[in-house]
C-alpha positions in Angstrom: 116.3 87.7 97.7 115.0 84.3 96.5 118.0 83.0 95.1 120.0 83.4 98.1 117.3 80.7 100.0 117.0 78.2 96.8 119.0 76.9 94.1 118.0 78.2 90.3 115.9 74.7 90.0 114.2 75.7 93.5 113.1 78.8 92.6 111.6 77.6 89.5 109.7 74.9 90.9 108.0 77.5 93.4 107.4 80.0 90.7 105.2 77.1 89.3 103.4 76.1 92.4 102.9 79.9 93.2 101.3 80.1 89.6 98.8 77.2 90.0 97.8 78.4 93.4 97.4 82.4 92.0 94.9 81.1 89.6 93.0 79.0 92.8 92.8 82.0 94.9 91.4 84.4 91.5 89.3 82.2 90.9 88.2 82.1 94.8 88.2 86.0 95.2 86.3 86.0 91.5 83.7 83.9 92.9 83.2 85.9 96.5 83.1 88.8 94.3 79.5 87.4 92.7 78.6 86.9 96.2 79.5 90.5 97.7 77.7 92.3 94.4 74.4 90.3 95.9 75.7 91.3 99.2 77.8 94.0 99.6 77.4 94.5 103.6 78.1 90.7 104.1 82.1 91.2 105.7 83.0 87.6 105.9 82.5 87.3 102.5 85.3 90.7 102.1 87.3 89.6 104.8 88.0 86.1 102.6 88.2 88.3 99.1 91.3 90.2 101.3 93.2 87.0 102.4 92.8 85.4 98.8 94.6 89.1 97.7 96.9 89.0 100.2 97.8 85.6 99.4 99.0 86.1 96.0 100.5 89.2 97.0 102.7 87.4 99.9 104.3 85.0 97.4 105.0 87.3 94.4 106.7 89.5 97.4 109.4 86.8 98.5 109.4 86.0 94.3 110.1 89.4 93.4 107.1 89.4 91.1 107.0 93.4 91.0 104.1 93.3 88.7 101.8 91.1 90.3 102.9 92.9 94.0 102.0 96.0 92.4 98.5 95.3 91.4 98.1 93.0 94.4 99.0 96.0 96.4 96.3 98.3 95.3 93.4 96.0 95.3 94.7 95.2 98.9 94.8 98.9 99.7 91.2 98.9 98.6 89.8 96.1 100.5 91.3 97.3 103.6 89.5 100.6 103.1 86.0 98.8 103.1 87.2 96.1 105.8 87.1 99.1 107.7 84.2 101.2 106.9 85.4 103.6 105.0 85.0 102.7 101.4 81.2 101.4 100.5 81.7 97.9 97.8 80.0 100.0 95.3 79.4 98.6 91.8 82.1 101.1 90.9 84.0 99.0 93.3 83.7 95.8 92.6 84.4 96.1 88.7 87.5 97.4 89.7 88.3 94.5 91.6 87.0 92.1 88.8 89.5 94.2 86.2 92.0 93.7 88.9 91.8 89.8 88.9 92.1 89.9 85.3 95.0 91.7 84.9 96.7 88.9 87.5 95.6 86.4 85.9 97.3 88.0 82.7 100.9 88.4 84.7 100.3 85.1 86.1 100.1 83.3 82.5 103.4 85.9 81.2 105.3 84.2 84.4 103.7 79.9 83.3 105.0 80.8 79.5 108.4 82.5 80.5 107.0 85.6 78.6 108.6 89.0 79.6 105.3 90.4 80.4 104.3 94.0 78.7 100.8 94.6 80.5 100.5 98.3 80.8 98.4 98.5 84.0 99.6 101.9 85.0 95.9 103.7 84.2 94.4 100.3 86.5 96.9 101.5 89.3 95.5 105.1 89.0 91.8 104.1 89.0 92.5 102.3 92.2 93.5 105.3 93.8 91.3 107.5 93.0 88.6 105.3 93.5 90.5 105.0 97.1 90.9 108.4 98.3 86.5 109.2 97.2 84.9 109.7 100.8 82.0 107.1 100.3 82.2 105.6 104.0 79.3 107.9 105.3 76.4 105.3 104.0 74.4 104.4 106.4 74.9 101.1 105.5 78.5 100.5 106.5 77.6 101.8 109.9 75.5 99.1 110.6 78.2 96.3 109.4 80.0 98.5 112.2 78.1 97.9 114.6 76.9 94.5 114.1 80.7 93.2 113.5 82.1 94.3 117.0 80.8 91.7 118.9 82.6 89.2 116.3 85.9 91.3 116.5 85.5 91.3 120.3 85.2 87.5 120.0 88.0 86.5 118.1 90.9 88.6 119.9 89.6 87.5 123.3 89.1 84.2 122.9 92.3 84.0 120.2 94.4 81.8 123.3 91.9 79.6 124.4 91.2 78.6 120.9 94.4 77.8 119.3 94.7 74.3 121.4 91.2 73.4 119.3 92.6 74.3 116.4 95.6 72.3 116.7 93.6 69.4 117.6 91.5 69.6 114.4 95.0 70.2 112.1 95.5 67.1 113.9 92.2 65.2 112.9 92.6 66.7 109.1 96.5 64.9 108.9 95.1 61.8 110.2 92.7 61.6 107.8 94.4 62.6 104.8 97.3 60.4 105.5 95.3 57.7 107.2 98.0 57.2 109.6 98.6 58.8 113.3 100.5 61.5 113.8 102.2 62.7 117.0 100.6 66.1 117.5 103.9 67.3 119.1 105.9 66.7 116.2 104.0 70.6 114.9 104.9 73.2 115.8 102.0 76.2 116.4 102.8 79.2 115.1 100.9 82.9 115.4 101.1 84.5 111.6 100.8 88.5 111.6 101.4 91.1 109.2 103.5 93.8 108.9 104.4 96.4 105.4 103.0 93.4 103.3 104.8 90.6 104.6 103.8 87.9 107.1 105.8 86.9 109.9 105.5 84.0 112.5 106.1 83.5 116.4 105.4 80.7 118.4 101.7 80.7 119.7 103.6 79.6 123.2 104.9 82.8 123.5 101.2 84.9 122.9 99.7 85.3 125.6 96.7 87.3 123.9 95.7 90.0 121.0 94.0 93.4 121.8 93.6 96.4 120.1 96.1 99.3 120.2 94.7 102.2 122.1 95.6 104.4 124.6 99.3 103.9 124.1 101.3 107.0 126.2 104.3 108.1 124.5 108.0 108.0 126.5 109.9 111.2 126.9 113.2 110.2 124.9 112.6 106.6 124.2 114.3 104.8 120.9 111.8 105.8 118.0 110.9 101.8 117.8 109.4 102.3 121.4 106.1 103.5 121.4 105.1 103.7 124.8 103.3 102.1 127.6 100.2 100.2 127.6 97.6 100.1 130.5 96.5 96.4 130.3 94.2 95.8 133.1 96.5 97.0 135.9 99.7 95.8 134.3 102.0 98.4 132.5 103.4 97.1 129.5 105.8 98.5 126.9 104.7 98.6 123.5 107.3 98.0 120.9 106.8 99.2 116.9 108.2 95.9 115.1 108.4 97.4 111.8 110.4 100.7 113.0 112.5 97.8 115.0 113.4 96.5 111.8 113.9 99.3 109.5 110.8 98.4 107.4 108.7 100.5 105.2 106.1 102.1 106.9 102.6 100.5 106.9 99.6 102.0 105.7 97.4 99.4 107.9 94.6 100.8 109.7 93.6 97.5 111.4 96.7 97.7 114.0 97.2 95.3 116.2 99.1 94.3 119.5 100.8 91.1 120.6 101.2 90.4 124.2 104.1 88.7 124.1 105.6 86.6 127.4 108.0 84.4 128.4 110.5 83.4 131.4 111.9 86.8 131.5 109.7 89.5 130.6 106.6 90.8 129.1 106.5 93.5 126.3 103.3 94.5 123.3 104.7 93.9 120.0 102.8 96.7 117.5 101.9 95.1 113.8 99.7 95.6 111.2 97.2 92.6 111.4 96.9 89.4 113.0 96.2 86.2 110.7 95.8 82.6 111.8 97.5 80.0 113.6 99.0 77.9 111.6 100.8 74.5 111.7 104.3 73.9 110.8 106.6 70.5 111.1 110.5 71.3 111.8 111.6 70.1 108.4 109.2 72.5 106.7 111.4 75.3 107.7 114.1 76.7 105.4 117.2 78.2 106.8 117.2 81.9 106.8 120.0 83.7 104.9 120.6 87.0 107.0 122.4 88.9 104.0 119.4 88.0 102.2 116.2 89.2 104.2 116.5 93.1 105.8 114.9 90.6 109.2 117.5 87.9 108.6 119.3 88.4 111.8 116.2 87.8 113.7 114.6 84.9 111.7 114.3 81.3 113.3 113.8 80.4 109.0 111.3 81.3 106.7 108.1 78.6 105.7 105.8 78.0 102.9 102.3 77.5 103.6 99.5 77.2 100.9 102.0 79.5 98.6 102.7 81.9 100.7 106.1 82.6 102.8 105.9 82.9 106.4 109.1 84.7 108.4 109.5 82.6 111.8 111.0 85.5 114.2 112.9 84.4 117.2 111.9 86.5 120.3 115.1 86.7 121.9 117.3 87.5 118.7 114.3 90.2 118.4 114.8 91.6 122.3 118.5 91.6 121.7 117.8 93.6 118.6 116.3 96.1 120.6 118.5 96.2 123.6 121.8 97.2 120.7 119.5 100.0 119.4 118.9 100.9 122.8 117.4 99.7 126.6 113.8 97.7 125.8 111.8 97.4 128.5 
């Protein structure tokens, strides 16, 4: 897929950035890994051990690093499990993890020495798995972390608009200061990051109106299979669109879902993904041409962007609601 979007010298050169910045974010997830065997009910401290995972897993997916995806993957799987109260971090649990970051760090120096790696981590993928499907969520424990974390989640989708203009005011203040020179804030371009089957997309924060939950979503009678059904969002009726099954995608085994509510001059729709991430910050010349034949989203793309290693697919709304009017009516 890479070579399509970079030249042979290219693709080298971000091999060897994505190297240096998979041995930041082990040594990051190592270190919160101390921290969550002192604390294991402490979720901030998971939540950051999941994006460090996720990180590395994001680049070595637009790489092609099979390997490093795999164990990426599992260890991914697992942290979503206890993100959502249904795995305990047991000591079990964390060794796991710790095994896990060495067995990265392992591929990660194969790919820095051009060596064809032969780490057999097939009994590590197992472990993982099993460890995965043990019912320990039931500790009393995790409840409380339930309980005490909904207020936070609450927070952070509600107030997810009003808060992205302070954010881009202290990107703002962080450029100024690291290039001691001023910068013409509308020169960025905000963006809304989100998840879907492992890979992370973007749309323009413009165009989010807000984040909830997806619940009570009522199926259509004979609607395409990428449209879910309709929404009850405080007195408006909105349709609710699956983005992966849009695409074609793999299916996601998320079970953090989430639901864009996205607007502009012409209609209004809920766009169905795995996971919201960030805002982040993006100037035009940051963004790389996408090659259609070469991404199974291609025809939708705006271009695809690197940010701290990892590859963010821009989608363009209306390329996406044209999508889904040739597979069928949309809303």
């Amino acid at each position: 897929m890479t070579d399509q979007l970079f030249s042979a010298s290219e693709l080298e050169e971000l091999k060897k950035e994505f190297v240096v910045e998979t041995y930041e974010h082990l040594e990051n997830a190592q270190d919160a890994l101390l921290q969550l065997e002192k604390d294991p009910v402490n979720y901030e401290t998971l939540n950051f051990i999941f994006r460090e995972i996720h990180s590395i897993k994001g680049g070595a997916n637009f790489l092609g690093l099979q390997d490093i995806i795999n164990v990426s993957h599992e260890m991914e799987s697992l942290l979503d499990k206890m993100r959502n109260y249904e795995l305990y971090p047991s000591s079990e649990v964390i060794s796991a993890l710790f095994e896990g970051i060495d067995i990265i760090r392992k591929l990660a120096d194969d790919i820095e020495n051009n060596k064809q790696s032969d780490i057999d981590y097939s009994s590590y993928i197992e472990q993982l798995k099993r460890i995965g499907n043990s019912n320990q969520s039931s500790d009393v424990t995790i409840q409380q972390r339930m309980i005490d974390d909904d207020d936070f989640q609450t927070l952070n989708e509600s107030e997810f608009v009003d808060n992205r203009e302070d954010k881009k005011d202290e990107f703002t203040n962080l450029k100024i200061n690291e290039d001691d020179q001023n910068i013409d804030e509308d020169a960025y371009q905000m963006v809304v990051s989100f998840e879907y089957g492992g890979v992370t997309y973007g749309i323009e924060v413009e165009l989010v109106r807000e984040i909830v939950k997806a619940t009570d979503i009522s199926p259509i009678p004979f609607a395409p299979e990428h449209i879910m059904g309709l929404m009850n969002l405080r007195g408006d009726v909105v349709t609710i669109v699956d983005f992966g099954k849009l695409l074609g995608v793999e299916k996601s085994e998320s079970y953090n879902h989430k639901v864009l509510i996205i607007s502009n001059e012409e209609l209004t729709f809920g766009l169905y993904v795995d996971n919201v991430r960030e805002v982040v910050s993006v100037l035009p010349e940051e963004i790389k041409e996408a090659n259609a034949a070469s991404i199974s989203s291609g025809e939708i793309l705006k271009g695809v962007v690197v940010k701290d290693a990892e590859f963010i697919q821009i989608i363009d709304i209306e390329k996406l609601v044209e999508r889904s009017k040739n597979n069928m009516e949309l809303i």
